[in-house]
C-alpha positions as CSV (number, residue, x, y, z in Angstrom):
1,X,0.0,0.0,0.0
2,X,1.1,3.4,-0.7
3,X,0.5,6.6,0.2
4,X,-2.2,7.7,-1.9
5,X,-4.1,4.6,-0.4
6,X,-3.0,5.7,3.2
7,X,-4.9,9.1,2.1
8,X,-8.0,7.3,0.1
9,X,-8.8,5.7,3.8
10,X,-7.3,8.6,6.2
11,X,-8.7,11.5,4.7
12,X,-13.0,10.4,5.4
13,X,-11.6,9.1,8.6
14,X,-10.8,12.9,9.7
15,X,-13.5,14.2,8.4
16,X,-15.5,11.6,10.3
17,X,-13.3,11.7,13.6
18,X,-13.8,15.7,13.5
19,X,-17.8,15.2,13.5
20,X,-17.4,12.4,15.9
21,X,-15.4,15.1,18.6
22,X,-17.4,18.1,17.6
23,X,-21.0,16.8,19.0
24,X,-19.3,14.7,21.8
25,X,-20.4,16.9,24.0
26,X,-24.1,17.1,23.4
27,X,-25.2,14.1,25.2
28,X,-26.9,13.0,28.7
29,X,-25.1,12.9,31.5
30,X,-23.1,10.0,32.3
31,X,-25.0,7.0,35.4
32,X,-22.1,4.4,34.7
33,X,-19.1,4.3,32.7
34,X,-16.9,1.0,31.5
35,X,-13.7,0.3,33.7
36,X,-10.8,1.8,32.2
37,X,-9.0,-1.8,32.4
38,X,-12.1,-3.0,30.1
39,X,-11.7,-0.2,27.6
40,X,-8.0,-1.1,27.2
41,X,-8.7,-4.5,26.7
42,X,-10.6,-3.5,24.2
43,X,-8.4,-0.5,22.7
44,X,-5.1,-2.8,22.3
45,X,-6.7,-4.9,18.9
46,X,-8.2,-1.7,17.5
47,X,-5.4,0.2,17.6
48,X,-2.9,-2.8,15.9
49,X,-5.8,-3.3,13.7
50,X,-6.3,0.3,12.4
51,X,-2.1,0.8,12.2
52,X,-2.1,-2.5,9.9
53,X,-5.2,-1.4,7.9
54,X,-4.0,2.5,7.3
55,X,-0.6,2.7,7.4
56,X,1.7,2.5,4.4
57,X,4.3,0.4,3.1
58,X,7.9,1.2,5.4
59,X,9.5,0.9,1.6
60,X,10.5,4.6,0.2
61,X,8.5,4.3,-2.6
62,X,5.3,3.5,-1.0
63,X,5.9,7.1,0.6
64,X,5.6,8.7,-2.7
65,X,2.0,9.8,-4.4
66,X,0.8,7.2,-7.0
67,X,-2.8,7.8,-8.2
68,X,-2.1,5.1,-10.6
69,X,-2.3,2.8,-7.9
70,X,-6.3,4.1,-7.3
71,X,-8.0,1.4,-9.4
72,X,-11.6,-0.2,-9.9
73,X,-10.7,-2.2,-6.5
74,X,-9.8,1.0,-4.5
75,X,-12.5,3.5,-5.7
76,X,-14.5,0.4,-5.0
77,X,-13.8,0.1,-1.2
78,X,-13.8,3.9,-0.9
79,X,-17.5,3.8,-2.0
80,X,-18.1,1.2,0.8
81,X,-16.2,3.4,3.5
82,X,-17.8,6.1,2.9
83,X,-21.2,4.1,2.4
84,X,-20.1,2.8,6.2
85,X,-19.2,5.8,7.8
86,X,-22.9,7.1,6.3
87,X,-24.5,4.7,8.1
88,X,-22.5,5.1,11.3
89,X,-23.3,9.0,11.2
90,X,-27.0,8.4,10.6
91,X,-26.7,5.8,13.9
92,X,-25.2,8.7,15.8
93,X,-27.9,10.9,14.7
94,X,-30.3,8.9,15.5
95,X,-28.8,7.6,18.7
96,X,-28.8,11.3,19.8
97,X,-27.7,12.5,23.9
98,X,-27.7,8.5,24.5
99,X,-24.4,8.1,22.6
100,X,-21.2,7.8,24.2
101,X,-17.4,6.8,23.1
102,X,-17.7,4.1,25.7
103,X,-19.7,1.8,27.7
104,X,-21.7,3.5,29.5
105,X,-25.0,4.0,30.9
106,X,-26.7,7.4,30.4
107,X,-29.4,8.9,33.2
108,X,-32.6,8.5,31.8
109,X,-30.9,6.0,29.3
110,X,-33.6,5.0,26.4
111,X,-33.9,2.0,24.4
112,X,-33.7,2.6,20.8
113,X,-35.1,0.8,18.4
114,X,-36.1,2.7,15.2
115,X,-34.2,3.6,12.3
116,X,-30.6,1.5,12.0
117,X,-31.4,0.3,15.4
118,X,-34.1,-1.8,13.6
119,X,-31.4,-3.8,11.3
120,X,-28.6,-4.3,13.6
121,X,-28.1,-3.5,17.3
122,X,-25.1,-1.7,17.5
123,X,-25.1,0.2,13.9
124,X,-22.3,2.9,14.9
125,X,-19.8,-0.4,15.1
126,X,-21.5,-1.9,11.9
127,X,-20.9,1.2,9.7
128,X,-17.7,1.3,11.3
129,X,-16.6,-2.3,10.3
130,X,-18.4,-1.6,6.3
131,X,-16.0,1.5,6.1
132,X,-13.2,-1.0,7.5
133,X,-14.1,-3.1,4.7
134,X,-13.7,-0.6,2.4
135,X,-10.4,0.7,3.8
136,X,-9.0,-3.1,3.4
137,X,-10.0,-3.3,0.0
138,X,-8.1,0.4,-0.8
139,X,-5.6,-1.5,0.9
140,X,-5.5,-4.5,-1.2
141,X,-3.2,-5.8,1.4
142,X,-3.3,-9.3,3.8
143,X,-2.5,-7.3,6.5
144,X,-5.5,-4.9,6.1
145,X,-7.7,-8.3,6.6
146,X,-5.9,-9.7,9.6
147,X,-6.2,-5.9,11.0
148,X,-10.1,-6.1,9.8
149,X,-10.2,-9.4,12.1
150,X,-8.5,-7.7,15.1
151,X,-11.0,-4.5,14.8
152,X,-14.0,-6.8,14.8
153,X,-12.7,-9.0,18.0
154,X,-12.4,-5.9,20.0
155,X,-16.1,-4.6,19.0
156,X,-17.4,-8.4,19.7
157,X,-16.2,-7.8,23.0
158,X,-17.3,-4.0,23.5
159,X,-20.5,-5.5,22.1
160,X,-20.8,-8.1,24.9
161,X,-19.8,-5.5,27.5
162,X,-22.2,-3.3,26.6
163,X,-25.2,-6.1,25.7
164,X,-24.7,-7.1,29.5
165,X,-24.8,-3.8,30.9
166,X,-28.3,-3.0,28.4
167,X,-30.0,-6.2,29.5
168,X,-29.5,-5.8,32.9
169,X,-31.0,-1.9,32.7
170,X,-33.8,-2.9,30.3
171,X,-34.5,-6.6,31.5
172,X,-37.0,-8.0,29.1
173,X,-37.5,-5.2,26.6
174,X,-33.4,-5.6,25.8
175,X,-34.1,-9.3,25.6
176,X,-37.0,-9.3,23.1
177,X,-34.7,-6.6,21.1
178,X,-31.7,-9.1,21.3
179,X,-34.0,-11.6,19.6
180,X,-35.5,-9.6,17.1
181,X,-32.6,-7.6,16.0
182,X,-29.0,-9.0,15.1
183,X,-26.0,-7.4,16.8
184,X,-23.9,-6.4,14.1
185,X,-24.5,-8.6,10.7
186,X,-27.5,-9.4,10.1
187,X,-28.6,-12.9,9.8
188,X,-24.3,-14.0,11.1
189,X,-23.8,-12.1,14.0
């Protein structure tokens, strides 16, 4: 991967990352927040799996810009990040003063279940792993898939976290969600 490929993926990322901090603030107070041993558990494999996703090549000519090296494949995956980080937004939209960065529970915490709540569980880490996707298939790399597989085990486990912590606040309303509603893929996961 080179850089132009690094960019391709980084670039949507920022833009994303800059929404993502500037309405951070506009959400509920917090009732209980995830351990920070937990949330470094679950930091480690996305951070390794973004590095071997985004970064380029150590050679020096990976380091120089190639917009030859932007073909079908690459404009491909960038329409499936940016179709990913779409949905993630609209899940953060409609998520609204419940959302936070980490596992937590809100006061006054609702359960949401309309809009990309009503195809997957967790959309935000959904469109996050489709623009993942994408990002791998810029990429074009094997290391971009094993990082894909790292990202995904830490958001299984933030998911489980996080469906323990819901089930117990909601009780049977979470439970009847949890078996209408797939987690993160419909009809796998």
């Amino acid at each position: 991967m080179n850089i132009a490929q690094s960019l391709a993926i980084v670039v949507p990322w920022t833009v994303w990352l800059l929404y993502w901090i500037a309405t951070s603030k506009q959400v509920k107070a917090i009732a209980r927040k995830e351990a920070s041993f937990s949330r470094t558990i679950q930091s480690i494999p996305l951070i390794v799996g973004g590095a071997l996703i985004v970064l380029p090549e150590f050679a020096a000519s990976a380091w120089r810009f190639d917009a030859q090296s932007l073909g079908a494949l690459q404009w491909g995956g960038f329409a499936v990040l940016l179709a990913g980080l779409g949905f993630s937004v609209w899940a953060r939209l409609h998520l609204g003063t419940n959302w936070s960065v980490s596992v937590t529970l809100k006061e006054g915490h609702e359960l949401v279940r309309s809009g990309p709540y009503g195809l997957v569980r967790h959309p935000i880490y959904t469109g996050c792993l489709l623009a993942l996707l994408g990002a791998v298939l810029i990429g074009a790399q094997w290391r971009g898939a094993v990082g894909l597989v790292l990202i995904f085990a830490s958001l299984a486990y933030k998911v489980r976290v996080e469906e323990s912590w819901l089930s117990g606040y909601f009780g049977g309303a979470y439970a009847q969600y949890r078996r209408d509603v797939a987690a993160l893929i419909p009809g796998l996961f």
